[in-house]
C-alpha atoms as one frame of an Amber mdcrd trajectory, in Angstrom:
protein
 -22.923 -10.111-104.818 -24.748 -13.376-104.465 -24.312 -13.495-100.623 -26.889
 -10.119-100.503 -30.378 -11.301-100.376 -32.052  -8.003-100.462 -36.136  -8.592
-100.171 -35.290 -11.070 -96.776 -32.810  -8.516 -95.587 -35.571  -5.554 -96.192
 -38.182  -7.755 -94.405 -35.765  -8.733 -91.168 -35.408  -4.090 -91.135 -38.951
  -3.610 -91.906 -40.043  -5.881 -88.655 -37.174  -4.685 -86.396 -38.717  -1.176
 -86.885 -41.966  -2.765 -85.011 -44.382  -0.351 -87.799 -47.839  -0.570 -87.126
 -49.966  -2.448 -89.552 -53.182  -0.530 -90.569 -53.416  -2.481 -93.581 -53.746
  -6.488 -94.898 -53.086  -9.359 -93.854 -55.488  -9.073 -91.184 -53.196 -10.940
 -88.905 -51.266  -7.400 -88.332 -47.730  -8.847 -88.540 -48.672 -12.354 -86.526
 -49.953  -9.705 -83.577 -53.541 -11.218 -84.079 -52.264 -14.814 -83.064 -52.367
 -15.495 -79.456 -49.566 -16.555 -77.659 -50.546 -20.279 -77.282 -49.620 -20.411
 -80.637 -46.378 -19.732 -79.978 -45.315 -23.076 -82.267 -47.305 -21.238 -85.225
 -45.599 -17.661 -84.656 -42.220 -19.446 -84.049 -41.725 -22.376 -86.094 -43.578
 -22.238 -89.913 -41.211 -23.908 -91.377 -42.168 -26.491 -89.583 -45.252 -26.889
 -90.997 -44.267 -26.046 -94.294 -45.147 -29.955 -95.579 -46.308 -31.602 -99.384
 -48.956 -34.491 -99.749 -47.354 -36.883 -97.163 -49.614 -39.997 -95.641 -52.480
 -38.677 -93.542 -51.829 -34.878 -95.035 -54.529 -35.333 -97.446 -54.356 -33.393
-101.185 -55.870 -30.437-102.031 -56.559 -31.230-105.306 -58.525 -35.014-104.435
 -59.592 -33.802-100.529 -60.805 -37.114 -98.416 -58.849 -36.990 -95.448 -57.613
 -33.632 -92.865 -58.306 -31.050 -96.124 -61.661 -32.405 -97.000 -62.447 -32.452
 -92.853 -61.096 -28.502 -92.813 -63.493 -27.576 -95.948 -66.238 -29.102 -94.386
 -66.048 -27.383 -91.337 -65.698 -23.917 -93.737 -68.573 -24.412 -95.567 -70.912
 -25.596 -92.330 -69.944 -22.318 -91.108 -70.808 -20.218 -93.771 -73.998 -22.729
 -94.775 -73.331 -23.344 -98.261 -73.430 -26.496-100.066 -69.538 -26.776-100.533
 -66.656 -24.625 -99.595 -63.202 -24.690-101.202 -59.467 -23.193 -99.905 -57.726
 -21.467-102.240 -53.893 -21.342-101.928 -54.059 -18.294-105.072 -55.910 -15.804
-103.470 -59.518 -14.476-104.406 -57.941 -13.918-107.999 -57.836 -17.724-108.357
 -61.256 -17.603-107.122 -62.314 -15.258-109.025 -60.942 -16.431-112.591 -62.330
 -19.913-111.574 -65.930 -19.219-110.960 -66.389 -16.710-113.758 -64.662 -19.627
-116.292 -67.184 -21.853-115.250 -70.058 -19.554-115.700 -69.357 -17.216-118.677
 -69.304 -18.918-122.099 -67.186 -17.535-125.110 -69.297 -14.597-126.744 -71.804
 -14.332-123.813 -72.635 -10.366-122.422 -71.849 -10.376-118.586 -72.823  -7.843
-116.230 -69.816  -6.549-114.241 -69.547  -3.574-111.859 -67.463  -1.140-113.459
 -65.111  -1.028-109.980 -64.362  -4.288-110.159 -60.632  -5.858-109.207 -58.516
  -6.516-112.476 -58.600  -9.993-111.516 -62.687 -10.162-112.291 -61.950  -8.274
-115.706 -59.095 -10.365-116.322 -61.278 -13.529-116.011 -64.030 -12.480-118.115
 -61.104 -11.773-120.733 -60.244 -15.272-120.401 -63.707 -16.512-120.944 -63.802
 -14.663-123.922 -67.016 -12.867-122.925 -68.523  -9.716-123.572 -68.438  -7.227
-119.818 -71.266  -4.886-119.782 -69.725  -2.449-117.250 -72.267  -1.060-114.448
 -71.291   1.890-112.780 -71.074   2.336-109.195 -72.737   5.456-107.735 -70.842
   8.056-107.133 -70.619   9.877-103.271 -69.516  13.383-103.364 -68.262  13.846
-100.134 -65.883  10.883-100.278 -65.285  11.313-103.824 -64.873   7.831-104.898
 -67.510   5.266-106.787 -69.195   3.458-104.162 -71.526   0.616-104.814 -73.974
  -0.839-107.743 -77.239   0.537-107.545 -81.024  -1.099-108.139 -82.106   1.233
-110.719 -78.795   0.864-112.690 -78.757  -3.517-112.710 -82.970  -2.748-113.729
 -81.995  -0.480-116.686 -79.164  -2.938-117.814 -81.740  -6.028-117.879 -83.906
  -3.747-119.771 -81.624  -2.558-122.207 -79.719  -6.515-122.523 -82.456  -9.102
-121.269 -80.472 -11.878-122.629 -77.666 -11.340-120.357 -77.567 -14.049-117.404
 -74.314 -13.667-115.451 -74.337 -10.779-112.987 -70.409  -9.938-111.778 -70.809
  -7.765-108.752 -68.331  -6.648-105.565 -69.074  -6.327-102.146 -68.338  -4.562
-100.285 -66.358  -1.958-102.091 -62.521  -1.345-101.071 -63.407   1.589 -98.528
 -65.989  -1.069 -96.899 -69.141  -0.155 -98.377 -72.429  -2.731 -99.063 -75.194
  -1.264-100.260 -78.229  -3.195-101.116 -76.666  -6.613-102.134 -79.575  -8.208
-100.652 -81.973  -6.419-103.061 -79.374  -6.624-106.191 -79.513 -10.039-105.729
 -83.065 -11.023-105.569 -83.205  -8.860-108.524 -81.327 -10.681-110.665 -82.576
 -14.276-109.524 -85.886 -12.932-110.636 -84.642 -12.709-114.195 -82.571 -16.018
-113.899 -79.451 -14.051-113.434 -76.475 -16.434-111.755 -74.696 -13.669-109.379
 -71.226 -14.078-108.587 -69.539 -12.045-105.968 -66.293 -10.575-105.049 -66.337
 -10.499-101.325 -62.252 -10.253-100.728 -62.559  -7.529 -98.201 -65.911  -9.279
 -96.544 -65.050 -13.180 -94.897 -65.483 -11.676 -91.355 -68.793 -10.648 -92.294
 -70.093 -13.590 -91.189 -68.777 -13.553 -87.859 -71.076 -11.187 -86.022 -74.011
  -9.086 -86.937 -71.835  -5.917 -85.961 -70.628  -6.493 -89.765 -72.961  -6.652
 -92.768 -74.759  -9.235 -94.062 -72.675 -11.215 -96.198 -73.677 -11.846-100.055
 -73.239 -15.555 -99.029 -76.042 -14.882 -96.473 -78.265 -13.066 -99.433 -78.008
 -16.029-101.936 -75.214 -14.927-103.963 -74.286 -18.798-106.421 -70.704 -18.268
-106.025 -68.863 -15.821-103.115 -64.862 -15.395-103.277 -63.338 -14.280-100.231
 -59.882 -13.141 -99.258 -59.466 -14.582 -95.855 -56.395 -13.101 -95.345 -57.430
  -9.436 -95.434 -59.242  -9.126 -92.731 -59.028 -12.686 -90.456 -55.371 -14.230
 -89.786 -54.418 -16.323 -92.689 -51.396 -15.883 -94.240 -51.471 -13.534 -97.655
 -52.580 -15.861-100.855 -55.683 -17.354 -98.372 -58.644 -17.293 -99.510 -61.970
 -19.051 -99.757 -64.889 -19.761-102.392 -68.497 -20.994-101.179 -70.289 -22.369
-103.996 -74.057 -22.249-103.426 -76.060 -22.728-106.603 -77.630 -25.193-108.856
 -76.902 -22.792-112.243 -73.102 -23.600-112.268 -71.781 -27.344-112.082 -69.673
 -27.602-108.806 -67.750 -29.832-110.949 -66.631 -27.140-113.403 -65.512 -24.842
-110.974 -63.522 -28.104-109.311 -61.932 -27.973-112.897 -61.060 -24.652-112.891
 -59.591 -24.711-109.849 -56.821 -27.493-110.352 -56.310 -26.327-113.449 -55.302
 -22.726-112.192 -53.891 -23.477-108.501 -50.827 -24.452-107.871 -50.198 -28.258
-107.726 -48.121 -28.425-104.841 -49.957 -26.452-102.576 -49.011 -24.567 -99.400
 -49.735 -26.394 -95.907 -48.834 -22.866 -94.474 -51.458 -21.338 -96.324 -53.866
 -23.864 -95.799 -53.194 -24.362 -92.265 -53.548 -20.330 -91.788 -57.419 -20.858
 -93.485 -57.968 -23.409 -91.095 -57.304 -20.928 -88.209 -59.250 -18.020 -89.456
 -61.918 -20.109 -89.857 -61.888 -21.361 -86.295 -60.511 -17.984 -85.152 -64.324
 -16.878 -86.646 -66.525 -19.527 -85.896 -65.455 -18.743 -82.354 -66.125 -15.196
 -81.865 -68.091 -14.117 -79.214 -70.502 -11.232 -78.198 -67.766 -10.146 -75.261
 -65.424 -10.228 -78.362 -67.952  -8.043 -80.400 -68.453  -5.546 -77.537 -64.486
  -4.908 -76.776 -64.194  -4.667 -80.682 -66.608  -1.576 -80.952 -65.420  -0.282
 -77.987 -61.739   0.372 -79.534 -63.213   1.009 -83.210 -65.485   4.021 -81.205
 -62.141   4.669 -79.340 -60.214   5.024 -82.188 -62.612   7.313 -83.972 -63.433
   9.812 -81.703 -59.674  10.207 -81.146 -59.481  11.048 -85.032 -62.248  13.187
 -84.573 -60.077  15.532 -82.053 -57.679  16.526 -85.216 -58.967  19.417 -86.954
 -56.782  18.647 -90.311 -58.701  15.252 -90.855 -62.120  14.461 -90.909 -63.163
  10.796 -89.858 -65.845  10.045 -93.073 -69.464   8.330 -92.167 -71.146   5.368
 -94.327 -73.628   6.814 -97.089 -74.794   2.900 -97.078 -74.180   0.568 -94.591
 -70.620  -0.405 -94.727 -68.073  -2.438 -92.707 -66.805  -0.918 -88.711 -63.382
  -2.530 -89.725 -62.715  -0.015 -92.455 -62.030   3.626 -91.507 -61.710   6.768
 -93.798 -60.028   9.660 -92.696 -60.355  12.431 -95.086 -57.665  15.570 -95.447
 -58.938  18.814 -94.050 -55.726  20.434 -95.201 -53.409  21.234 -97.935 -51.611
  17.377 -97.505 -53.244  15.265-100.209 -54.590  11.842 -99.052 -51.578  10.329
-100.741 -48.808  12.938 -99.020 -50.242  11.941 -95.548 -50.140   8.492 -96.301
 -46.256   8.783 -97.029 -45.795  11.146 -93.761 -47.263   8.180 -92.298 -45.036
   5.775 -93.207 -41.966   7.678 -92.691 -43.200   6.980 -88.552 -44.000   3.704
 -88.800 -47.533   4.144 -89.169 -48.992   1.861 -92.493 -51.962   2.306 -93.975
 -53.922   0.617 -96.791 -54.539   2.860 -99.286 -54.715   6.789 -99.941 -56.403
   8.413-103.220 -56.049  12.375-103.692 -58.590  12.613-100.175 -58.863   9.939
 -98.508 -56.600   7.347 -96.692 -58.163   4.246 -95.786 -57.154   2.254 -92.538
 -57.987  -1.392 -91.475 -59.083  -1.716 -88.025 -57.721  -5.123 -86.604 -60.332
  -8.151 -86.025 -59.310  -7.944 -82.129 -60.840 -10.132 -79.544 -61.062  -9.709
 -75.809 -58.000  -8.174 -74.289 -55.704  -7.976 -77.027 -54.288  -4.385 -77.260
 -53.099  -2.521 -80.421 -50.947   0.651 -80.048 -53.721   2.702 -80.771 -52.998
   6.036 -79.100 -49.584   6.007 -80.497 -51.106   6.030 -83.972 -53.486   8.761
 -82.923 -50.616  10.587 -81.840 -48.523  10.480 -84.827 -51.227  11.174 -87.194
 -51.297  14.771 -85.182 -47.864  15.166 -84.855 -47.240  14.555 -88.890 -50.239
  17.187 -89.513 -48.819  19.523 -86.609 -47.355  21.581 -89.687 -50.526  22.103
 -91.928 -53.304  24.265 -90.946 -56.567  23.250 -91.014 -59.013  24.064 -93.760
 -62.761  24.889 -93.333 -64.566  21.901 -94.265 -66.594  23.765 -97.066 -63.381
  25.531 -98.821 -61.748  22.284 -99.066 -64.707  20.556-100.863 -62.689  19.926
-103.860 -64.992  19.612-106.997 -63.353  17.280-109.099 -65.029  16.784-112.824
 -65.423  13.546-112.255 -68.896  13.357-113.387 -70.575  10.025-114.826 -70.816
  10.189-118.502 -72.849   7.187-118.893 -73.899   3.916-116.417 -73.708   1.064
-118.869 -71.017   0.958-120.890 -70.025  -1.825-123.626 -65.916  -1.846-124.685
 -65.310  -1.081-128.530 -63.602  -3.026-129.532 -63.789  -6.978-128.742 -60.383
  -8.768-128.156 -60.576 -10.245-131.309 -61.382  -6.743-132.880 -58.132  -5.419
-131.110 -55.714  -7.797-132.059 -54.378  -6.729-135.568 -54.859  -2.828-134.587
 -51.979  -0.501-134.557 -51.007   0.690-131.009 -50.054   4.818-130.245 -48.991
   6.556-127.458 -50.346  10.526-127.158 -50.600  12.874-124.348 -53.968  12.415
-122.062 -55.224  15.420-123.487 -55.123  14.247-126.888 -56.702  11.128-125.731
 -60.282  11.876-125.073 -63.041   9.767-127.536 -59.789   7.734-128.273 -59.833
   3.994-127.702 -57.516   2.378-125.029 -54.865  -0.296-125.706 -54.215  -0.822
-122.198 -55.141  -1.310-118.943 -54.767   1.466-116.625 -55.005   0.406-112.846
 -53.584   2.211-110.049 -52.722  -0.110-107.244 -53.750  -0.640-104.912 -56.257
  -1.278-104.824 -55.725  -3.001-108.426 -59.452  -1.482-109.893 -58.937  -0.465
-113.685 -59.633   2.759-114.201 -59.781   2.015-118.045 -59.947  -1.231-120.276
 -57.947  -2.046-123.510 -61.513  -1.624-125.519 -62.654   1.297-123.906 -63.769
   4.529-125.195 -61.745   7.138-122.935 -64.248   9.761-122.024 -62.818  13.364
-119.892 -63.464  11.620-116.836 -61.119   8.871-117.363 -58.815  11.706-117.663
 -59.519  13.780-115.097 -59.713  11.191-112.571 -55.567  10.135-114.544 -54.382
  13.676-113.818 -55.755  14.530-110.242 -54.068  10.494-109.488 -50.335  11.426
-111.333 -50.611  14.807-109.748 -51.241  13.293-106.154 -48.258  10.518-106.739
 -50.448   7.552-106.942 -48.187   4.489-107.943 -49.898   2.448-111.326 -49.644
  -0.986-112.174 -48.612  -1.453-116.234 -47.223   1.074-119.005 -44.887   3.749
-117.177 -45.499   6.413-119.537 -48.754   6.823-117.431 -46.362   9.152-115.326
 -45.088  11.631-117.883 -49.157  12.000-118.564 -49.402   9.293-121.847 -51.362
   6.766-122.398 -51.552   4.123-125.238 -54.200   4.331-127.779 -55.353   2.549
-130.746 -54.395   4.408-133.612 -57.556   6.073-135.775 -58.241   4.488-139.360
């Protein structure tokens, strides 16, 4: 028994398959690596180092680290730029520890990662959630609007920590320039989740970055969508309301202390892998990403989804146009070797790769398997198969209640979803990915918390937490 080791064994079959990564780490299974770094593909281990002489230490950076940082943050233009060996969740937790003091209200956009709610948790502060807007057609929440961070200040002026993302998981933006001038106005420090967004800054083919708009403190996964290894990530501090030292604190205190060179090394890279893009890079990308599109275009069972805001070319929604759910195509998918990101009831969501000049990517044998799979399903008319969900907002700004002090002596129940509505939650309730509660342990579940639960169980979509989720139950606190 102890000779098996079953997650390397998996991982030796999964590569000898040679699937086709539409999904992170944006280094698509090393392909994104060129082949002078054939010492980098071949030999990690090699590299896989502590603190020795002349290695430097993440934690007390003077020597090759501190050099490496420096670079990151003269590329992005902030005043100091940190690698993070945790992923944006380490980001995350740190910058919202330094900022949000125990009791304070905090603005946070209700589509948040758990990892943002999570850290307001640990600061003990109070989230005022701000719903996204919601886009019919695509039938998710999208991104924060104006008028909804205007009527929050209104309604809670004291309030002066604004938790937004950008962009959104399917690549959206939005207005971040004009969400955060708004808050600045009011003396609002604006921290931003920008996991799927460190390429941004590469070419203005992307967005504009929320570290370009002003944003104090951006977190970004580098390894979603450049070539660092998975745990990469980056935080660009860029404000004079939050002492750099305090997130500094924060940061040792919640990283690991014996860091990864690997990891490191990788950030390194996709820094320098960015810094160096060039406009004959841009032009070959847009030419595949148009490629690529129109192809998906050609299949009447899927329709290839536009931006309702500006959003990011990487990120590319193909909606079902027959009676295959967004999660059952997904899984057809994958059964040919084809991996995509995510899939809701709708939608699947691909990652286009970051490709410079002349690399290739098998993309006409994904277009071809995507028909093949849907060979069997007829095509629907686009306006018969314009499912309307109830998934209607029931209010923008929503408080939890109960505190976590309030919950912590309550009795815990579990009833059937459709006993469940004006209950309070007990849990959290994420499907993952892409790791966004759908409800909060202090939240008042409304019918379109539940409605949005039974279209997801229906549709087979996989949820982090309490398993009962699946037999349709969900854990309440118990009435007085």
């Amino acid at each position: 028994m102890q000779s098996n080791t079953p997650l390397y064994s998996k991982l030796l079959q999964f590569q000898s398959e040679h699937n086709v990564s539409f999904h992170v780490p944006g280094h698509k299974n090393g392909l994104l690596n060129t082949m002078d770094d054939y010492r980098w593909r071949r030999n990690l281990l090699e590299f896989d180092v502590t603190e020795l002489t002349n290695l430097d230490d993440l934690h007390s950076p003077t020597g090759v680290i501190a050099e490496a940082e420096l670079l990151l943050s003269t590329f992005y233009k902030v005043k100091k730029s940190f690698f993070l060996v945790n992923g944006s969740t380490v980001g995350n937790l740190a910058m919202i520890l330094a900022t949000v003091k125990e009791g304070e209200g905090v603005f946070v956009q209700r589509n948040s990662h758990k990892s943002i709610m999570n850290g307001i948790k640990l600061a003990k502060g109070n989230p005022i959630m701000l719903q996204a807007e919601y886009e019919e057609d695509w039938k998710i929440e999208t991104v924060l609007s104006i008028d909804i961070l205007q009527k929050a200040i209104n309604k809670y002026p004291d309030v002066k920590t604004l938790i937004i993302t950008s962009p959104n998981y399917y690549g959206m933006v939005g207005d971040i320039d004009g969400i955060i001038k708004l808050a600045h106005q009011y003396g609002i420090c604006v921290l931003v989740d920008e996991a799927h967004g460190a390429h941004f800054k590469g070419s203005t083919i992307f967005p504009q970055s929320a570290v370009d708009c002003g944003a104090d403190i951006v977190v970004q996964s580098a390894h979603k969508t450049l070539p660092a290894l998975t745990m990469g990530a980056y935080l660009h501090y860029n404000t004079d309301k939050v002492k750099q030292e305090s997130v500094k604190k924060y940061l040792e205190m919640l990283q690991s202390s014996s860091p990864s060179y690997l990891i490191m090394a990788s950030l390194d890279k996709a820094r320098h892998f960015l810094a160096t893009y060039q406009r004959e890079d841009e032009v070959y990308l847009m030419d595949k990403i148009n490629y690529f599109r129109s192809e998906l275009k050609k299949i009447p069972q899927l329709e290839v989804l536009e931006y309702p805001v500006n959003g990011d070319p990487l990120k590319i929604t193909i909606q079902s146009r027959c009676l295959y759910s967004g999660i059952e195509i997904q899984q057809k998918l994958e059964e040919e070797g084809i991996y995509t990101e995510l899939a809701d009831s709708h939608n699947i969501l691909l990652v286009f790769p970051l490709l410079k000049r002349d690399m290739s990517y098998p993309l006409e044998k994904t277009v071809n398997v995507i028909r093949k799979v849907l060979s069997n399903s007829s095509a629907i008319k686009s306006s018969l198969n314009k499912l309307q969900d109830a998934i209607k907002k029931e209010t923008n700004i929503v408080e939890l209640k109960l505190s976590e002090k309030e919950q912590a002596n309550l009795e815990k129940v579990s009833v059937f979803l459709d006993d469940a509505v004006h209950s309070i939650c007990a849990e959290e309730v994420i499907p993952y990915p892409p790791g966004v509660p759908i409800l909060m342990s202090g939240e008042e579940i409304t019918s379109y918390h539940i409605s949005q639960l039974k279209r997801l169980i229906h549709d087979g979509a996989k949820f982090q937490g309490n398993k009962s989720i699946y037999q349709g139950k969900i854990i309440i606190y118990k009435h007085k």
